[in-house]
N, C-alpha and C positions, 0 to 999 in steps of 0.2 A: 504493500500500500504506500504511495505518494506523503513522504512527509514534508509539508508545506515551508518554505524558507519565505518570506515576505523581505523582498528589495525595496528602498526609498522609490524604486520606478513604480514597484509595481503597487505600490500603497499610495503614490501620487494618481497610478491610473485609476486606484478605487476611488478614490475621494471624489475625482473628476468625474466617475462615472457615477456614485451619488448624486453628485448636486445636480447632474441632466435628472437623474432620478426625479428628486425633488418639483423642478423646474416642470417636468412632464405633470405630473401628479397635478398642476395645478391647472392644467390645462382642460377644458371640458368640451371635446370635439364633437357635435353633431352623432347623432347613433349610426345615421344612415353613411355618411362619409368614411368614418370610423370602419365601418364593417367595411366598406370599401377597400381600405386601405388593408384590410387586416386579412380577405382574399386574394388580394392582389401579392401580400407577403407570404401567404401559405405556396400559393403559384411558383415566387420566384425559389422558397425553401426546395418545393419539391424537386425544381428542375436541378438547380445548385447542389442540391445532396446526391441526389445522382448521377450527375455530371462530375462530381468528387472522385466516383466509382467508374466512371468509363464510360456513362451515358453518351450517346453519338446525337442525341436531339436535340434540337435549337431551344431558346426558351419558347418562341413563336409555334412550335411542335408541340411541345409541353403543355403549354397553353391550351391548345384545341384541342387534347386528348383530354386537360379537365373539366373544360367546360363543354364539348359535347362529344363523350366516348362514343365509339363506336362496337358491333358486338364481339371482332374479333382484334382482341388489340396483340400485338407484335410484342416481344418481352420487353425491349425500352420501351415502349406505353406502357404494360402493365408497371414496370416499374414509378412508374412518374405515379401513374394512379393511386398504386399501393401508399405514395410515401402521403400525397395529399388524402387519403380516407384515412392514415394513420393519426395524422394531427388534428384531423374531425374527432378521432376517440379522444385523445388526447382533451381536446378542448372539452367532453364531456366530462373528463374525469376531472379535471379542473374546478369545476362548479360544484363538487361535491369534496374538494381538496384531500382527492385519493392519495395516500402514502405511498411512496416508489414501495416497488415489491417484487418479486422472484415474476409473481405470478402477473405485475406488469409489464416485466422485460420478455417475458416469452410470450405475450399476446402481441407487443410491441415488432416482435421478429418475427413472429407468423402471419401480420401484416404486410411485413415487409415484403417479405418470398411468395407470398398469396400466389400462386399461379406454375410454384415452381414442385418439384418430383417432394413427395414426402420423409426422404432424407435430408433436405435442407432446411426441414422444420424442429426445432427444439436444439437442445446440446448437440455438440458432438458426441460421435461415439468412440469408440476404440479404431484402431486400423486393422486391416491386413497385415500377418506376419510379415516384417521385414520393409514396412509400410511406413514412413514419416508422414503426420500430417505437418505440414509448412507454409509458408506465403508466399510466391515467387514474385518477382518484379514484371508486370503483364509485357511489357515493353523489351525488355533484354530477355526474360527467361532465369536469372538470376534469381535467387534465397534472399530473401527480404528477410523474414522471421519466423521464429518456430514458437510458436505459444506455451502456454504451461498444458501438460499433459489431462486428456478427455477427465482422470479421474481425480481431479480436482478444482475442478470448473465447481461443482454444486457449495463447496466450499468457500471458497474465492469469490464469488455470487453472492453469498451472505455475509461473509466481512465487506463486501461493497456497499449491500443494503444497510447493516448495521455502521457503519462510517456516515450515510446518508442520513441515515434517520439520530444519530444520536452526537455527533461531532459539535461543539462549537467555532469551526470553522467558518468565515464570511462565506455568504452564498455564492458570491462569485469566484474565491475560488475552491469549494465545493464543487459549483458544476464544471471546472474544469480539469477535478480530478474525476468527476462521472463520469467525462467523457473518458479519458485518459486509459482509467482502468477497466474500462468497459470493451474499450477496442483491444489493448493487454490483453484481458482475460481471453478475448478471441476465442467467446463460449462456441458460434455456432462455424457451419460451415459456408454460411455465406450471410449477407444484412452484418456484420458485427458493427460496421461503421456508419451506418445508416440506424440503426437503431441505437448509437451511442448518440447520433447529434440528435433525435427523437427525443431521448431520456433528459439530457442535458439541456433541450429546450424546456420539458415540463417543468423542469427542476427548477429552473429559470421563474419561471411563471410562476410555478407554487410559491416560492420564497419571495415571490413581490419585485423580482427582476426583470420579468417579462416584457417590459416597456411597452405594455397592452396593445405584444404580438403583431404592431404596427410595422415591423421592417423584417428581415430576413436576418438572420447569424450565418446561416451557412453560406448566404453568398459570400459572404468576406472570406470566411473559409477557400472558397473556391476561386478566389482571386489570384492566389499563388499558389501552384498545389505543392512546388516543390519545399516551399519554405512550409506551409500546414504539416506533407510528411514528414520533412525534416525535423521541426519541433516536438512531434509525437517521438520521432525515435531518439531524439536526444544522445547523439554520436554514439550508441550502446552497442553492444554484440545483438547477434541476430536470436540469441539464445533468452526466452524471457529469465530463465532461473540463473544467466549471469551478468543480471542488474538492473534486467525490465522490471522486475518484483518491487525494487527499492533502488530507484533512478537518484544516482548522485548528487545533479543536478536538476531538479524538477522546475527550478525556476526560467528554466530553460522554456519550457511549455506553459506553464502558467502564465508567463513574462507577455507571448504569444498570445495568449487566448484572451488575458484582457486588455490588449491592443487593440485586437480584432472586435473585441466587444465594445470599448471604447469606438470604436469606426462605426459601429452600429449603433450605438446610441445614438450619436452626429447625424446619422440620415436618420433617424425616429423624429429627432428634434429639427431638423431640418422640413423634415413632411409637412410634422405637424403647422409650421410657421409658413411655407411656402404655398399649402393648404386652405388657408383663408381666404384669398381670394376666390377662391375655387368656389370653396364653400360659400362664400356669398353670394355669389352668381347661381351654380344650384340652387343651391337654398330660395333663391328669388323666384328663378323659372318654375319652381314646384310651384308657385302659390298662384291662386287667381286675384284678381283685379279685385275686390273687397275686402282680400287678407291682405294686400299689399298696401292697401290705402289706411286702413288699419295701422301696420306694421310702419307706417309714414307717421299718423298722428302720433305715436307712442314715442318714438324718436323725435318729432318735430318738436312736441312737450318736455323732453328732456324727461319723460317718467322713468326710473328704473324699478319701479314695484306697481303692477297691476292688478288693482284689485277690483273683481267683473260689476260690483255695484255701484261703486262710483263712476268707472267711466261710463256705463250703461246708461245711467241717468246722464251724464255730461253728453252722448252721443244721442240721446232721444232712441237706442234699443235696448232691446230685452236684454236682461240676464243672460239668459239659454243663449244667445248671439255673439252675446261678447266672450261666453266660455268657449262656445265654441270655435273664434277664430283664435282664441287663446290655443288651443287645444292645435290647431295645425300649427301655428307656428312654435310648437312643442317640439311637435313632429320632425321641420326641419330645421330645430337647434336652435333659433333665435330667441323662447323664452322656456324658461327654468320651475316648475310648476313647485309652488308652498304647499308642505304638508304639516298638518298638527293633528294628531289622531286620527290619521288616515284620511283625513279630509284635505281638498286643497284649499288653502286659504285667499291667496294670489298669484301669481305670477310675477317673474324679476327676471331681467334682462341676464343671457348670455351672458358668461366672460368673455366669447370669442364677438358675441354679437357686441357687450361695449368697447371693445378694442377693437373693431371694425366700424363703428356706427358711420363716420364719415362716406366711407367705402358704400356702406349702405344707404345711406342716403344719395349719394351719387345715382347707386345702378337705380332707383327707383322711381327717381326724375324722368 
C-alpha cells in the first residue's frame, strides 16, 4: 500500500484546489445547463478513458454511439457504451452515498467488459502450467508488468477497501492512491484501468471532490499518455512484489495526479464562468413574451425578493399568475424559490441571475 509523502508542491496544489472548491460551491448554475454540462463531461470521460486503453474512435464517434446506439455495436462502441452506462450507476449510487466495496468494484468491471467472453469477468484466475500472467507493451511487444499473483488479489482488494473506508488521508490524495492500487493490484484480466478511473471518480464525488461532475479527469489523463504511464510506474521493476507493493517514491504519482486535477478544476471553473452568457441567452429563448416582461419588471425595480402578493396587487393579477411565472423562471435559473415548512414563501433573485442582470436586461430589450 502507497504510503503518502506530502511535498510543499503538492500541499500548494491542495490548497489551490480547495479554494476553486470553495469558489464552485458558491456558485448556483441553472439545473437545466448544469445537466448539460454534466452529459457533455460523462461523453468526453467515456471516450478519454478508453482512448487511455487503445480506443481507435474519434470523440465525434463516441459521441453518436451514446446518444443514438445502434443494435449491433462493434467492440470500440460497446466499449464507449459500457464506460458511459457505468457512470449512470455510479451517479445512482451516489445519491444514496454507497460505500466503495469488493462488491462495487466487480459490478464496476462487469460493466466495463459487458459484451466481452465470460473469462474477463471477475478476478483472475490461476494460469496454465508454465503460464505467466503479465502486461506486454501493445506497441513493441515488450513486458511492461507482472502483477501480484491471482491468489492474493481477494486480499489486496480488502486492504484497499479498508484504507478507503477508514484512513484519514485528504480525499484527494486518497483517490489517487485508489487509483494507483487499483490498476497495481491488476485484479482482473482486462477493464483494471478503466475501472480504477470509474472508482477514483466516485470516490471523488463521494468525498465532496466531484466539482459537481461538470468537467472530465480522464481527459487530462489522456492528454499525455506517456507521462500518465510513466507516473503510475514510477521508474520501478516490472515485478509488483519488487517495489510496486511499497513504491519508494509515490510522490512521484500523487505529484501527477493533483496537477492533473488541478487542470480540471480550471476548466470546471472556467465552464462554469464562460457559461453565463450562455445561460442567459437560453434561459431567455425558453421563456415566452409574458415571462419575459415579467422577468423585465423585477429587474427594472431593482427587486431581489418576490413575494407573489404584493407584486400581484402592484401588477393588477392574480396570485395563481404571479406564482406561476414565478414558477418558470425557476425553471430556467433566474429565480430561487423561499421555503419555511415546506411552503414557498417568495422568491429571490439568482446568484448567476444578479451577476448577470445587466446582460439580462440587454438581451431582453
Amino acid at each position: 500500500m502507497i504510503k503518502p509523502v506530502i511535498t510543499n508542491e503538492m500541499l500548494n496544489l491542495i490548497i489551490n484546489i480547495e479554494l476553486k472548491r470553495k469558489k464552485l460551491s458558491k456558485i448556483s448554475l441553472p439545473v437545466s445547463y448544469a445537466n448539460k454540462l454534466r452529459k457533455n463531461s460523462r461523453k468526453m470521460s467515456s471516450y478519454a478513458s478508453n482512448k487511455i486503453e487503445g480506443n481507435p474512435l474519434s470523440f465525434e464517434q463516441a459521441e453518436k454511439v451514446i446518444d443514438d446506439p445502434h443494435q449491433h455495436l462493434l467492440r470500440a462502441e460497446q466499449e464507449i457504451r459500457n464506460y458511459y452506462l457505468a457512470l449512470g450507476y455510479l451517479s445512482k449510487s451516489i445519491t444514496s452515498k454507497e460505500a466503495v466495496s469488493e462488491s462495487m468494484i466487480l459490478t464496476l468491471q462487469k460493466k466495463v467488459v459487458e459484451g466481452e467472453s465470460k473469462e474477463k469477468i471477475g478476478y483472475r484466475k490461476s494460469m496454465p502450467p508454465g503460464v505467466l500472467f503479465a502486461v506486454y507493451d501493445s506497441d513493441t511487444g515488450n513486458l511492461d508488468y507482472i502483477p501480484p499473483s491471482f491468489e492474493d488479489i481477494p486480499s489486496l482488494i480488502q486492504e484497499l477497501i479498508a484504507y478507503i473506508n477508514q484512513s484519514n488521508d485528504h480525499p484527494l490524495i486518497k483517490a489517487a492512491i485508489i487509483h494507483y492500487q487499483l490498476v497495481t493490484i491488476h485484479p482482473f484480466v482486462d477493464g483494471n484501468g478503466r475501472t480504477a478511473r470509474l472508482l477514483c471518480d466516485y470516490y471523488l464525488d463521494l468525498s465532496g471532490f466531484g466539482f459537481a461532475n461538470l468537467g472530465s479527469l480522464e481527459e487530462y489523463f489522456n492528454y499525455n499518455l506517456d507521462e500518465y504511464y510513466s507516473s503510475l510506474q514510477m521508474g520501478l521493476p516490472a515485478l509488483y512484489y519488487e517495489g510496486r507493493n511499497n513504491p519508494p517514491h509515490p510522490e512521484i504519482w500523487l505529484s501527477y495526479f493533483l496537477r492533473m486535477f488541478d487542470l480540471y478544476s480550471d476548466k470546471v471553473i472556467k465552464l462554469t464562468n464562460e457559461g453565463d452568457l450562455t445561460w442567459v441567452r437560453n434561459g431567455i429563448s425558453n421563456l415566452k413574451k409574458k415571462d419575459k416582461e415579467f422577468l423585465r419588471f423585477i429587474l427594472d425595480r431593482g427587486i431581489r425578493e418576490v413575494y407573489p402578493k404584493k407584486v400581484s396587487f402592484e401588477l393588477k393579477k392574480t396570485n395563481k399568475t404571479i406564482i406561476n411565472w414565478c414558477s418558470v423562471l425557476v425553471k430556467v435559473g433566474f429565480l430561487v424559490p423561499r421555503l419555511a415548512k415546506k411552503r414557498i414563501l417568495s422568491y429571490s433573485l439568482s446568484e448567476l441571475c444578479l451577476a448577470n442582470s445587466s446582460e439580462l436586461i440587454k438581451e431582453l430589450k
